[in-house]
C-alpha positions, 0 to 999 in steps of 0.5 A: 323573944324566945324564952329559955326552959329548963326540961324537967322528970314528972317530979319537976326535977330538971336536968342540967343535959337538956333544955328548951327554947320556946320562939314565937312565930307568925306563919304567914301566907297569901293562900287561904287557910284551906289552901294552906292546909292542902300544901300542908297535906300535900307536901309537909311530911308531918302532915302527910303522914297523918293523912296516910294513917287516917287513911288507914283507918278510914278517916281521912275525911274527918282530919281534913275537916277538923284540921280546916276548922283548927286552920280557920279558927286560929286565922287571925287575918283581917282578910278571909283570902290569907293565913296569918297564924300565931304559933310557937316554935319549940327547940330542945337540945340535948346534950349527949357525952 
């Protein structure tokens, strides 16, 4: 069930021209968390885009490896050949007059 949020300043004040809504959802695959994170490395433009700029830097290597550690460790599949991740979705909408 999502659940509405009421966007804030630093203060805590809200404004009444935005909001959140926080949906949960359980991505899951018959791949492999490694497998899932290549798909994600080879066809999610997020993901790409963060393998490109650690490319730059010269730590592509490093991303890989803490985003399949992240991947294995958030896997909540009784079978070590499948993904099944908790996540939450976050919409926000902004009125714009």
């Amino acid at each position: 069930m999502a659940a509405a949020q009421k966007s804030g300043t630093a203060e805590g004040e809200g404004r009444p021209d935005q909001f959140g809504l926080t949906t949960p959802f359980i991505f899951e695959s018959t791949s492999t968390p490694a497998q899932v994170l290549e798909a994600f490395r080879n066809f999610y433009g997020p993901t790409m885009n963060a393998f490109e700029a650690a490319a730059n830097a010269g730590r592509a290597d490093d991303l890989h490896r803490e985003l399949e550690t992240l991947f294995v460790s958030q896997n909540q599949s009784a079978n070590p050949a499948t993904t099944t991740i908790p996540a939450t979705y976050l919409q926000v909408a902004v009125a714009v007059s």
